[in-house]
Backbone as numpy.savetxt, mean C-alpha at the origin, in Angstrom:
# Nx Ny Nz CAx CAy CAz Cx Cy Cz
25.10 -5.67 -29.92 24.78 -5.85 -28.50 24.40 -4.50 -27.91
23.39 -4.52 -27.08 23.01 -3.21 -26.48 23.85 -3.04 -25.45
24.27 -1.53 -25.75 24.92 -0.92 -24.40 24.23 -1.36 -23.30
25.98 -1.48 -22.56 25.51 -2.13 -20.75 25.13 -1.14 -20.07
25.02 0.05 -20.65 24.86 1.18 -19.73 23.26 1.69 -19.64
22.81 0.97 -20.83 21.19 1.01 -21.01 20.31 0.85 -19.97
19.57 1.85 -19.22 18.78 1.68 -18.52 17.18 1.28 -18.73
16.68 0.13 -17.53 15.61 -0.45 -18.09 14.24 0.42 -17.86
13.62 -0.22 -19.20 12.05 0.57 -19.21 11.11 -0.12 -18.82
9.63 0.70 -18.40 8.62 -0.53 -18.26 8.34 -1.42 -19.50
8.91 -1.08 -20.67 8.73 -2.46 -21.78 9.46 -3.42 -21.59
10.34 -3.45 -20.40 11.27 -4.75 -20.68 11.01 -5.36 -19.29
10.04 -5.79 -19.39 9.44 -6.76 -18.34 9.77 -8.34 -18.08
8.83 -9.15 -17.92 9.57 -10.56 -18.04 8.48 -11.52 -17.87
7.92 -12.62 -18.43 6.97 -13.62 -18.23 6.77 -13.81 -17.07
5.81 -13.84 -16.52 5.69 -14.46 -15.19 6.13 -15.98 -14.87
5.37 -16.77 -16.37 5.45 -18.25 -16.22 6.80 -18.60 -16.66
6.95 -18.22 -18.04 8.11 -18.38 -19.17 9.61 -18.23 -18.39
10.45 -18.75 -19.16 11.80 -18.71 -18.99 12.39 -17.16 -19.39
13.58 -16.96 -19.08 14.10 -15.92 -19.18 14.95 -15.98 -20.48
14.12 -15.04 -22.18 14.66 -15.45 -22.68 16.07 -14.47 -23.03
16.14 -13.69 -21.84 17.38 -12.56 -22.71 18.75 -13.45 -21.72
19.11 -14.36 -23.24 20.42 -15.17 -22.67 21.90 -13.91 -22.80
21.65 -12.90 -23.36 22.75 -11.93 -23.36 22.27 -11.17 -21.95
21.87 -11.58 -21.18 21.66 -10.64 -19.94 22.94 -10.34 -19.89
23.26 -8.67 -19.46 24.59 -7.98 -19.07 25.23 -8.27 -17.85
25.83 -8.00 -17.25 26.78 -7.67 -15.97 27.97 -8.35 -16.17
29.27 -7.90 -16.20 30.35 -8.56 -16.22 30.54 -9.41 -15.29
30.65 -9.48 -14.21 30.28 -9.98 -13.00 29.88 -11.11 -12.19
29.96 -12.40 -12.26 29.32 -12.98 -11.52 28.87 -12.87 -10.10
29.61 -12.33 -9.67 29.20 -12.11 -8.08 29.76 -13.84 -7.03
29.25 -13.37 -5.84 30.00 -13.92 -4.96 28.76 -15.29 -5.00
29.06 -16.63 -4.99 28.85 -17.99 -5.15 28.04 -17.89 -3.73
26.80 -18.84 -4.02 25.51 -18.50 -2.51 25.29 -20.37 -2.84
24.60 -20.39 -1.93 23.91 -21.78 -1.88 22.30 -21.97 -2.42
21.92 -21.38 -2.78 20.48 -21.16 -3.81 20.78 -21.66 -4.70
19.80 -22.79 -4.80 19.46 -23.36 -6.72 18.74 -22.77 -6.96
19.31 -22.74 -8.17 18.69 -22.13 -9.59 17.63 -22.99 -9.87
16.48 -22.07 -10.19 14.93 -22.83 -10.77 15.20 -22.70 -12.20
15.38 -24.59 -12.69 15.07 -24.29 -13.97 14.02 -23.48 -14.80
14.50 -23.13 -15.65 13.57 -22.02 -16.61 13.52 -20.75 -16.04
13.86 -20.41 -14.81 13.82 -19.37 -13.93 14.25 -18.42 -14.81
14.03 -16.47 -14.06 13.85 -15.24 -14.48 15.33 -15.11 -13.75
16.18 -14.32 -14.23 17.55 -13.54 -13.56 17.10 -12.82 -12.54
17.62 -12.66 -11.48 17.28 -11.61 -10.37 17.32 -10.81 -10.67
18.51 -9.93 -11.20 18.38 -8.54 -11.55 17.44 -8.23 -12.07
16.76 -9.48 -13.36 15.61 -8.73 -14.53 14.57 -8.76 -13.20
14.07 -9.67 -12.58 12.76 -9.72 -11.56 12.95 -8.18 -11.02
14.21 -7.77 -10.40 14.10 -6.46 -9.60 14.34 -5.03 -10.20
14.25 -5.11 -11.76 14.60 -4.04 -12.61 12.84 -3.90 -12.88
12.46 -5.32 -13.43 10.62 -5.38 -13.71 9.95 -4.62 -13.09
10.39 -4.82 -11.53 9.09 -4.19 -10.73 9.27 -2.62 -10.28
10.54 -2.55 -10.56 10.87 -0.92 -10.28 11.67 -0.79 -9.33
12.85 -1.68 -9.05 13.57 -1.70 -7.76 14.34 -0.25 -8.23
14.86 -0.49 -9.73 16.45 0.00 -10.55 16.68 -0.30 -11.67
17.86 0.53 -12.15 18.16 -0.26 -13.42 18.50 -2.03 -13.13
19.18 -2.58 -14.48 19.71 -3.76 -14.19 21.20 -3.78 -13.34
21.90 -2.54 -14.14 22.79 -2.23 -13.38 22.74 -1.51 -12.28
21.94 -1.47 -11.38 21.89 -0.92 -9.79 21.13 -2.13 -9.23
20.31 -2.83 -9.85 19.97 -4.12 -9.41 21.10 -5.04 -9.01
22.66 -5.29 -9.59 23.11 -6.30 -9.69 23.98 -5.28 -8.90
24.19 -3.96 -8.75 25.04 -3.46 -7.21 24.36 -3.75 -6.02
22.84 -4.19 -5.96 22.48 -4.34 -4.79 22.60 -5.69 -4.52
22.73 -6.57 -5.61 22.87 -8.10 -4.80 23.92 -7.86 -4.54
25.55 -7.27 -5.26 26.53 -7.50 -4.98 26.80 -7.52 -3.31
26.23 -6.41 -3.50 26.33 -5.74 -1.68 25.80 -6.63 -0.26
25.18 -7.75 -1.17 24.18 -8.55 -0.17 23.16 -7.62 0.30
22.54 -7.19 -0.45 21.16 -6.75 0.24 19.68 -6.84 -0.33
20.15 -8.23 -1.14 18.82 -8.93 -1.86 18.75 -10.46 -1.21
17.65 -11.00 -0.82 17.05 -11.89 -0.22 16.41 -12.92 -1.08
16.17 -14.47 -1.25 15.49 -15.14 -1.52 14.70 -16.01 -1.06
14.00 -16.16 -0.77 13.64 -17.17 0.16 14.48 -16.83 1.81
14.77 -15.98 2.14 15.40 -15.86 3.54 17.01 -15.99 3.42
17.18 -16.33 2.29 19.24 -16.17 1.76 19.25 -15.63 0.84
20.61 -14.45 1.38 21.47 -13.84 0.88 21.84 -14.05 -0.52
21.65 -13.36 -1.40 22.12 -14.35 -2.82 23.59 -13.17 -3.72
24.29 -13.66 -3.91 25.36 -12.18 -4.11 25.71 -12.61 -5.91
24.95 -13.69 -6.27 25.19 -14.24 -8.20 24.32 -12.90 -9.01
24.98 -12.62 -9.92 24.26 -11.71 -10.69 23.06 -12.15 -11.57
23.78 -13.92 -11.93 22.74 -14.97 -13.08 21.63 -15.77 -11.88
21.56 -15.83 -11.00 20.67 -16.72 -9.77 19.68 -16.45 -11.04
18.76 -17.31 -10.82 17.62 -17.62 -11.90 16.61 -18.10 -10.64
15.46 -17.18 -10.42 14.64 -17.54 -9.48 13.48 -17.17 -9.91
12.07 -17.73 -9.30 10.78 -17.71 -9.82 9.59 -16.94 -9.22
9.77 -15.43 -9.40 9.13 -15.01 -8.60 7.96 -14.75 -8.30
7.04 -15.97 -9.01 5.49 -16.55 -8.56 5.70 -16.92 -7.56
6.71 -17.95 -6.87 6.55 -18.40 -5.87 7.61 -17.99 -4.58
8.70 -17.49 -4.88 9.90 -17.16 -4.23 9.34 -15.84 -3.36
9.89 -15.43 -2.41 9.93 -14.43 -1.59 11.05 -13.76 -1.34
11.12 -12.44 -2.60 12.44 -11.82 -2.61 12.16 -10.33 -1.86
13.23 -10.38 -0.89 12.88 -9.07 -0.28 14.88 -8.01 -0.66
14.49 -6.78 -0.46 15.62 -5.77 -0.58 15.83 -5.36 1.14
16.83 -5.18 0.89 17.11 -4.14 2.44 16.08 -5.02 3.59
15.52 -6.24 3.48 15.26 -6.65 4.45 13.30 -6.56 4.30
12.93 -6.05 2.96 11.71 -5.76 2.88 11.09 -6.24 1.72
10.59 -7.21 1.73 9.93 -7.87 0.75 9.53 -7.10 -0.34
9.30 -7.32 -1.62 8.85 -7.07 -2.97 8.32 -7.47 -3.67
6.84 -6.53 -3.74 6.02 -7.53 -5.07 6.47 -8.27 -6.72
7.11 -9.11 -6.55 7.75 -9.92 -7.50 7.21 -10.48 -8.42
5.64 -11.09 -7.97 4.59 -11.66 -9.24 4.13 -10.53 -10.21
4.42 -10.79 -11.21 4.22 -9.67 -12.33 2.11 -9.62 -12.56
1.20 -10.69 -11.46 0.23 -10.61 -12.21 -0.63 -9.87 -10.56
0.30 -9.19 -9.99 -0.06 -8.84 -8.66 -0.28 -7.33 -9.29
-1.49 -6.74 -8.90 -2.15 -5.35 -8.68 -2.09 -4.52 -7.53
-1.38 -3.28 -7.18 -1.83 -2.53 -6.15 -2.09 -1.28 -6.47
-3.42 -0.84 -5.88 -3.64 0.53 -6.30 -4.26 1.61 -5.26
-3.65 2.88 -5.46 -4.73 3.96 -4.50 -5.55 4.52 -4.91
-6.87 5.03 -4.40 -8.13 5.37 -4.87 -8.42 6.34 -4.03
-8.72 7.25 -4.93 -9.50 8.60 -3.95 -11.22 8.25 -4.31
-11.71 7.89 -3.14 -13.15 8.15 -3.61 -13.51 9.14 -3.00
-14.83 9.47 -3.87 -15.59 10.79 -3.56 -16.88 10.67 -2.95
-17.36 11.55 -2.21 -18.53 10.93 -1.29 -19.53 10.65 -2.66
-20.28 10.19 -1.90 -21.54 9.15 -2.67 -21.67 8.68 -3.42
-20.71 7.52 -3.49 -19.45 6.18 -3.49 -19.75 5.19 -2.60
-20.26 3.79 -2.58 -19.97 2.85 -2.03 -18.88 2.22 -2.24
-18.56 1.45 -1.02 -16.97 1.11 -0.28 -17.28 -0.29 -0.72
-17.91 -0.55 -1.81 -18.56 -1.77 -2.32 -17.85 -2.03 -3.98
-17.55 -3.39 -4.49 -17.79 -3.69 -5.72 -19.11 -4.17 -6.70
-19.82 -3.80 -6.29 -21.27 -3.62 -6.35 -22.49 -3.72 -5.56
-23.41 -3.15 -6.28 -25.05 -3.44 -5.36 -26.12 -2.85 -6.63
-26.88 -3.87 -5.59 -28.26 -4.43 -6.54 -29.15 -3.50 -6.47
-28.90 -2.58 -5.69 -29.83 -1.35 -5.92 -29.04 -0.24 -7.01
-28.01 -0.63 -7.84 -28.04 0.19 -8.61 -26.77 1.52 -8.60
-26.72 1.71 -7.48 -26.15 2.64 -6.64 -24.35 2.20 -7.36
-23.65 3.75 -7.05 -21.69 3.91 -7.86 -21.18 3.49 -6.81
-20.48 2.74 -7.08 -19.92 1.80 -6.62 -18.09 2.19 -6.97
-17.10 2.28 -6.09 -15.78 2.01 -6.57 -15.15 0.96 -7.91
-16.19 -0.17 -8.41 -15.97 -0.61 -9.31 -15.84 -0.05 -10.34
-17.17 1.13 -10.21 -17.29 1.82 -11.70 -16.37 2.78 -11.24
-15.09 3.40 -10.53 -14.38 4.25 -10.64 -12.84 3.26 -11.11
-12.55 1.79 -11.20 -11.61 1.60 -11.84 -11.65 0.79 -13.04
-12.55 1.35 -14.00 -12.68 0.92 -15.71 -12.71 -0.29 -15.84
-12.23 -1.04 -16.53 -12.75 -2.52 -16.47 -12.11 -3.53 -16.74
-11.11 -3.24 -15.82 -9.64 -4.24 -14.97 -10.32 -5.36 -14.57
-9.64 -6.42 -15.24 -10.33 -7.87 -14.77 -9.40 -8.56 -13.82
-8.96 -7.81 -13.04 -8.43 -8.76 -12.26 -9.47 -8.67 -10.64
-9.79 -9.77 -9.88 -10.88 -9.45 -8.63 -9.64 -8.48 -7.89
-10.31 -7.47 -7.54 -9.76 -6.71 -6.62 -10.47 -6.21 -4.97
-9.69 -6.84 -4.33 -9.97 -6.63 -2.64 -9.98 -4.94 -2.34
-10.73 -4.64 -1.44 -10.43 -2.94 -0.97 -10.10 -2.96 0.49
-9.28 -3.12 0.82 -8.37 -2.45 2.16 -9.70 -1.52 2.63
-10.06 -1.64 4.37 -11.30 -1.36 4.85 -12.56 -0.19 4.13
-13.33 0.25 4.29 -14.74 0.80 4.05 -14.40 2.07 4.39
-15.02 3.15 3.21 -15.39 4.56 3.86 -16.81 4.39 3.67
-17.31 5.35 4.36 -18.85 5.61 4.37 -19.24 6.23 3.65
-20.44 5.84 2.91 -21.02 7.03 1.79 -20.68 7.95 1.56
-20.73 9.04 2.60 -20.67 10.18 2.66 -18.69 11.05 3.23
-17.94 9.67 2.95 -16.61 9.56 3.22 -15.76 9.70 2.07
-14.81 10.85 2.59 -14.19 10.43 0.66 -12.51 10.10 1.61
-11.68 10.10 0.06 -10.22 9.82 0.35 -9.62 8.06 0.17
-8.75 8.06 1.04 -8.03 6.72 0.51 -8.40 5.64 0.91
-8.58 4.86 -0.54 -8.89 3.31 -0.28 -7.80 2.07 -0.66
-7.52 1.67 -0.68 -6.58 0.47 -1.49 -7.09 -0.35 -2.09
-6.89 -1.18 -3.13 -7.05 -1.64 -3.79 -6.55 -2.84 -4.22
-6.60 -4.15 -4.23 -5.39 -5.13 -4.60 -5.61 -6.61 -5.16
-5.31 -7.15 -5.46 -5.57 -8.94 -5.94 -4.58 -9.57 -4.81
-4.34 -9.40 -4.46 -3.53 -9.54 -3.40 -4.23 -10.13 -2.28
-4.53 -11.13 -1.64 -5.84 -11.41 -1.00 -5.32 -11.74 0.31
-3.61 -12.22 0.32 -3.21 -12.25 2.04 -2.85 -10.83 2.64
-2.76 -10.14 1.62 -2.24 -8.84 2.17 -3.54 -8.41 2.58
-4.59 -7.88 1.75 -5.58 -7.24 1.84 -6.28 -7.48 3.41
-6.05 -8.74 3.38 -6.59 -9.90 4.44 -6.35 -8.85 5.87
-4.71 -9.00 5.75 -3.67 -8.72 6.91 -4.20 -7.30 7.48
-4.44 -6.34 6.18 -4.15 -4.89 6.18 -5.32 -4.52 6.90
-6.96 -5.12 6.75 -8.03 -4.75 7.25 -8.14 -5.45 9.21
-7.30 -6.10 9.06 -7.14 -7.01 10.24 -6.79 -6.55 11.70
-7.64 -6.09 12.53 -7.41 -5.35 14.04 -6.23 -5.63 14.51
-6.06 -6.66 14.49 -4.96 -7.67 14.76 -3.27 -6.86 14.48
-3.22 -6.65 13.24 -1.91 -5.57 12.81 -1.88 -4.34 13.42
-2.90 -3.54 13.46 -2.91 -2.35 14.70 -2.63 -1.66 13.31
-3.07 -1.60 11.58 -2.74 -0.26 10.64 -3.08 0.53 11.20
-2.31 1.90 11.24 -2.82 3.07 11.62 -3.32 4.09 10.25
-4.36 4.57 10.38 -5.35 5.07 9.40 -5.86 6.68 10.03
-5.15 7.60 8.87 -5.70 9.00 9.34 -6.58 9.81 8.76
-7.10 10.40 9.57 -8.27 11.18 8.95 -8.41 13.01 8.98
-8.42 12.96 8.48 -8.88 14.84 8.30 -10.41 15.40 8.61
-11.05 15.90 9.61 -12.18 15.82 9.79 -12.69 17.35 10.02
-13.65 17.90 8.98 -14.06 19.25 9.61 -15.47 19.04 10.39
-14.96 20.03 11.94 -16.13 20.43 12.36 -16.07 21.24 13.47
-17.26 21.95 14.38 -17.68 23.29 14.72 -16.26 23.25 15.77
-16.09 24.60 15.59 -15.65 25.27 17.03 -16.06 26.36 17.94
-15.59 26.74 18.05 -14.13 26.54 18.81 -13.91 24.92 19.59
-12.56 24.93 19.43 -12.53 23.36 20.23 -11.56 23.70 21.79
-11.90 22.74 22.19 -11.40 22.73 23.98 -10.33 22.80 23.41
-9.11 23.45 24.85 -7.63 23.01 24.72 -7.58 21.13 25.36
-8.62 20.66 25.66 -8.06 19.42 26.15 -8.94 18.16 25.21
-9.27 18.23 24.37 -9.75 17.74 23.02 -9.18 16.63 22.94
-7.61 16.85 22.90 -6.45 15.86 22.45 -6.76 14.87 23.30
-6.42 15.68 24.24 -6.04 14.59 25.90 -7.64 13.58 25.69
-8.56 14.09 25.51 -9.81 13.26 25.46 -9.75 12.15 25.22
-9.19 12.30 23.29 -9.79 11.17 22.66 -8.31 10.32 22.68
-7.14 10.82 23.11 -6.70 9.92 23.02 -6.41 8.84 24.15
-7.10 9.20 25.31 -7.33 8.84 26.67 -8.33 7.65 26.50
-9.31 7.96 25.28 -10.24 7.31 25.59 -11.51 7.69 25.40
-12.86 7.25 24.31 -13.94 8.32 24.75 -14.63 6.93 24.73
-15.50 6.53 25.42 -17.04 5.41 25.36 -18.12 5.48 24.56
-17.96 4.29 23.62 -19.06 4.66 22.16 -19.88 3.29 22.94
-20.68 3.31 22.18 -21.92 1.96 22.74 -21.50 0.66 22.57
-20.65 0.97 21.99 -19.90 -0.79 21.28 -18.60 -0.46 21.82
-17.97 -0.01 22.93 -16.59 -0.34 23.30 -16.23 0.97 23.88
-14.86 0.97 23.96 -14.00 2.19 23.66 -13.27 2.07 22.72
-13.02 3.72 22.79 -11.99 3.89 21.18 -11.16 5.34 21.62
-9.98 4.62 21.06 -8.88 5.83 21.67 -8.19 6.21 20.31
-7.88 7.29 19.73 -7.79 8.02 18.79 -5.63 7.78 19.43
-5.03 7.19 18.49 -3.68 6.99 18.80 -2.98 8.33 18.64
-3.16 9.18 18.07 -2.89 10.62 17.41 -3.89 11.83 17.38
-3.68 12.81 17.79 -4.83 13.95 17.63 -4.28 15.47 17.20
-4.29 15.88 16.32 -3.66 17.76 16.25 -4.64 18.57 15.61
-5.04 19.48 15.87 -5.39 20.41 15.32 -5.04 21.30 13.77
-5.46 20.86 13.10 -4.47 21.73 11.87 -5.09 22.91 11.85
-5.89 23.37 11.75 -6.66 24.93 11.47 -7.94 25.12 12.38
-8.08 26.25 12.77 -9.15 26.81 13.67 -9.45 28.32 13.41
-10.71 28.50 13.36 -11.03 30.19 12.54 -12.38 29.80 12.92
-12.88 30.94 13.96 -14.06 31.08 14.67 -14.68 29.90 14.58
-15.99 29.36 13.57 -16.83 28.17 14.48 -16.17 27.17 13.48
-15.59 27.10 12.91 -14.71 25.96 12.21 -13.39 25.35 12.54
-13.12 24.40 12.66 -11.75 23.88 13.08 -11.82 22.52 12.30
-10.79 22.17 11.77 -10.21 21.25 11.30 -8.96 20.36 11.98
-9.41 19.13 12.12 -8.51 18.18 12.81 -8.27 16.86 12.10
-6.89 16.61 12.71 -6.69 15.61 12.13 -6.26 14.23 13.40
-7.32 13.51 13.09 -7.06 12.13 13.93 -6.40 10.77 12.83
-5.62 9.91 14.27 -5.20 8.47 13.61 -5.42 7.97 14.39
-5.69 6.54 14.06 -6.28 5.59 14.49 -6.05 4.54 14.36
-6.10 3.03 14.67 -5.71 1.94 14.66 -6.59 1.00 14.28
-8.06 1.15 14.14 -9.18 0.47 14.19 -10.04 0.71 12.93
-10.75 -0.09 12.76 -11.90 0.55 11.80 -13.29 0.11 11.88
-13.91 0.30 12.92 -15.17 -0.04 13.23 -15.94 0.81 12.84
-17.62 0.34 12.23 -18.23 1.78 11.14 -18.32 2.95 12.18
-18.26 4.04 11.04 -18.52 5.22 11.37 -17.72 5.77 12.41
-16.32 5.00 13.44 -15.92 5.11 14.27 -15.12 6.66 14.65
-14.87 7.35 13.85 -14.16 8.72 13.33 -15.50 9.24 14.26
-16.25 9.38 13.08 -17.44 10.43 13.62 -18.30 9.73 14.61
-17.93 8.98 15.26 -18.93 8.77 16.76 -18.34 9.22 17.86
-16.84 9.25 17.89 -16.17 9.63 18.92 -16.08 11.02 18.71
-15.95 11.76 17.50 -15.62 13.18 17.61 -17.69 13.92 17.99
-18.62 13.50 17.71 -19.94 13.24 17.93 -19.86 13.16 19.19
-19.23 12.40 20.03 -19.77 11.80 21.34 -18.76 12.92 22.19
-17.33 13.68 22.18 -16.82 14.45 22.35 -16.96 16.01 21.85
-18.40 16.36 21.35 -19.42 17.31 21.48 -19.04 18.13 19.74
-18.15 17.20 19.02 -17.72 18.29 17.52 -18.25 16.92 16.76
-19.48 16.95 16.13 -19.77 16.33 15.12 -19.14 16.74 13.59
-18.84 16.12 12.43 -18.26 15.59 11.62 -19.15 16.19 10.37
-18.88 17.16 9.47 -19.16 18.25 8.68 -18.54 17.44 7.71
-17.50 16.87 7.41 -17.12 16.72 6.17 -15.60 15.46 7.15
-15.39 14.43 6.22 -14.08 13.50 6.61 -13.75 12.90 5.63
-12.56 12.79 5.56 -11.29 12.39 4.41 -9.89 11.83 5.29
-10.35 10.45 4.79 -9.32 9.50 5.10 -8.06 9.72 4.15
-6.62 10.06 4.84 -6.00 10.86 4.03 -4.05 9.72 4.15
-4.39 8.25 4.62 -3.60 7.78 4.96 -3.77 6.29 5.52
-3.74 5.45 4.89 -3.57 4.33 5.02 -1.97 3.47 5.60
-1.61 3.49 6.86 -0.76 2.80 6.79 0.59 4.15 6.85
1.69 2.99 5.89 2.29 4.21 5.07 2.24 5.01 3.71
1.18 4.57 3.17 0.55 5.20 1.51 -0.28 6.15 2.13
0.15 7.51 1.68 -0.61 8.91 1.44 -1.54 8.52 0.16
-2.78 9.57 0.41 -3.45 10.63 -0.57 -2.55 10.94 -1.45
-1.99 11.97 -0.22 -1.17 13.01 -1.24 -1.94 13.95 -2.34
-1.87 14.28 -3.59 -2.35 15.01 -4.55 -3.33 14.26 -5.15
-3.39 12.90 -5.37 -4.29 12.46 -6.16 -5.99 13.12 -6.08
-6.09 13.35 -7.44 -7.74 13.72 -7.80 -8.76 12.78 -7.55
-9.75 13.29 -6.57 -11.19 12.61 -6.70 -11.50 11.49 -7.84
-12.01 10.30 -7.54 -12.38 9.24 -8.43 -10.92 8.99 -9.28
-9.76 9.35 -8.59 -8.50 8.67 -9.86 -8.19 7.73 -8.64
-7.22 6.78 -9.84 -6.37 5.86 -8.96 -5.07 6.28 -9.11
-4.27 5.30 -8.48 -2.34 5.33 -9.15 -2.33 4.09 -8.52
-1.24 3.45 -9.01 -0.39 2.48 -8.48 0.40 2.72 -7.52
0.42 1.68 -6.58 1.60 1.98 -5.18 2.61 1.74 -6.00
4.02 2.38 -5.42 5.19 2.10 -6.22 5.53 0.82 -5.05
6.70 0.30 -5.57 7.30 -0.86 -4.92 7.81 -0.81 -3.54
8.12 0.68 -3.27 8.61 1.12 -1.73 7.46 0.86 -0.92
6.50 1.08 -1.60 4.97 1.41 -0.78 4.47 0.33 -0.68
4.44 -0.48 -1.33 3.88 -2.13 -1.51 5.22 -3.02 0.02
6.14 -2.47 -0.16 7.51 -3.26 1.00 6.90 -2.99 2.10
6.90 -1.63 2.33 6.34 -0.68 3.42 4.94 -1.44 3.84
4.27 -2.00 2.95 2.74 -2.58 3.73 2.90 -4.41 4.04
3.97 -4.90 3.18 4.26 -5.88 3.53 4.69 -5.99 4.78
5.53 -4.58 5.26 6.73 -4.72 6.36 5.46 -4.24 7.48
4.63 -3.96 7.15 3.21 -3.31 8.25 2.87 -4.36 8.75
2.50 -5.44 8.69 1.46 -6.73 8.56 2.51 -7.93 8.55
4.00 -8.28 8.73 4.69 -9.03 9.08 4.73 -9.99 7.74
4.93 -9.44 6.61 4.99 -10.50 5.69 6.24 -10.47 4.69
C-alpha cells in the first residue's frame, strides 16, 4: 500500500467519464455525514480537488473536513462523497473550481502583428498559429489590435468566455501605454472624469503615471470596457497619442513575466478568481 503521506502528482489524475478506480483511496477518516448522494460510478472529492491542483489528497480531505468544500451549493464534510465533476459545481472557500478535466484555460502574450483572430483568409498570423495544434475550439477573451501586444485568454470554456467579454460584468482590463510628454498634472482627473469619443463616452476607471523622462511618459490605464481601439482614442483625443500598448491584465490574471508568443495555463486560483468575476 502506498504511503498516506504521498503527495499527489499531475500523473494521478482521474477519468472524466469513468468511475473512480482507486478503491484503496486513503484518509482514515470519514468525515462528518452530509445529505449529498453519491453519483454512482462517481470520482472521490478529494481525488477531483487534488486533479485540478487544489492540494494534496491529504490537504484536500482537511479542507472538506473543515467545511469549506461545496457541491452543488452543500457543504459536504465525507472524505468518500463520490461526485461527478462534468456536471456538479464544486466550489472551495466559496469559489468555484474548474472540475471538468476536459476544460482548457490559458494566457497568451501576443506580439504585435498578430491577429486577435483564429484565422483569416488573407493568410495573415493569427493567435492560432501561436498555440500549436491543440484541438480543443478555443474562445479568446476580447481583441487586441494588430499593432497591440500582451494578454489574451484563451479557453473552451464558452459560458465563461461569453461572461468575461461581456460589458455587462464591468472586467476591468489594464493597459500600459507609451506616449509623448510631458503630460499635464490633470491627465488623471481627465480621463477618468470622462473624455467624448464619437461613439460615446469613456471613462478610464484607473489612471497613474509610471515613468516620465522629457518627451516620453509611460502610463498605465484600466478600464472596464472594450470597444475597438478604445485605449488609444481617448489617450489620442486627450492630446498623448499611443506609441506603443500592452494589455498587461485581464481581470485578475497578470502578464506578469510571460514571453512574447508563449502561453501558460491559469492555475486554479485564477480560473475561481474569473469565475468569482462574472458571478458563476
Amino acid at each position: 500500500m502506498r504511503d498516506r503521506r504521498e503527495r499527489w502528482q499531475g500523473s494521478a489524475g482521474y477519468s472524466p467519464a469513468g468511475r473512480d478506480e482507486d478503491e484503496d483511496d486513503w484518509g482514515g477518516e470519514p468525515g462528518e455525514r452530509d445529505s449529498l448522494t453519491d453519483v454512482p460510478g462517481g470520482i472521490r472529492l478529494q481525488k477531483v480537488l487534488a486533479a485540478v491542483g487544489v492540494g494534496s489528497r491529504r490537504s484536500c480531505e482537511d479542507l472538506i473536513g473543515a467545511g469549506r468544500v461545496e457541491v452543488d451549493g452543500e457543504v459536504v464534510r465525507r472524505f468518500g462523497a463520490r461526485v461527478d465533476p462534468q456536471t456538479q459545481i464544486i466550489r472551495v472557500d466559496g469559489k468555484r473550481i474548474p472540475s471538468r478535466a476536459d476544460l482548457v484555460y490559458l494566457a497568451l502574450n501576443k506580439p504585435p502583428g498578430v491577429l486577435s483572430t483564429m484565422s483569416d483568409d488573407r493568410g495573415r498570423r493569427t493567435i492560432a498559429d501561436l498555440v500549436g495544434d491543440r484541438t480543443e475550439r478555443l474562445f479568446h477573451v476580447g481583441r487586441l489590435d494588430y499593432d497591440t501586444e500582451g494578454l489574451i485568454l484563451l479557453m473552451n470554456d464558452g459560458e465563461l468566455a461569453h461572461r468575461l467579454a461581456h460589458p455587462r460584468y464591468g472586467v476591468l482590463k489594464t493597459y500600459l501605454a507609451e506616449v509623448p510628454g510631458p503630460l499635464p498634472r490633470d491627465l488623471g482627473r481627465r480621463l477618468t472624469a470622462g473624455v467624448e469619443l464619437d461613439d460615446g463616452t469613456v471613462v478610464a476607471d484607473r489612471f497613474r503615471v509610471v515613468d516620465q523622462a522629457g518627451s516620453r511618459a509611460l502610463v498605465e490605464v484600466t478600464l472596464h470596457e472594450g470597444r475597438k481601439h478604445v485605449v488609444r482614442r481617448m489617450l489620442a483625443t486627450a492630446g498623448h497619442p499611443v506609441s506603443r500598448l500592452v494589455r498587461t491584465r485581464v481581470g485578475p490574471v497578470s502578464l506578469g513575466s510571460l514571453r512574447p508568443a508563449a502561453t501558460r495555463r491559469l492555475t486554479t486560483a485564477e480560473v475561481g478568481e474569473l469565475y468569482a468575476a462574472v458571478g458563476m
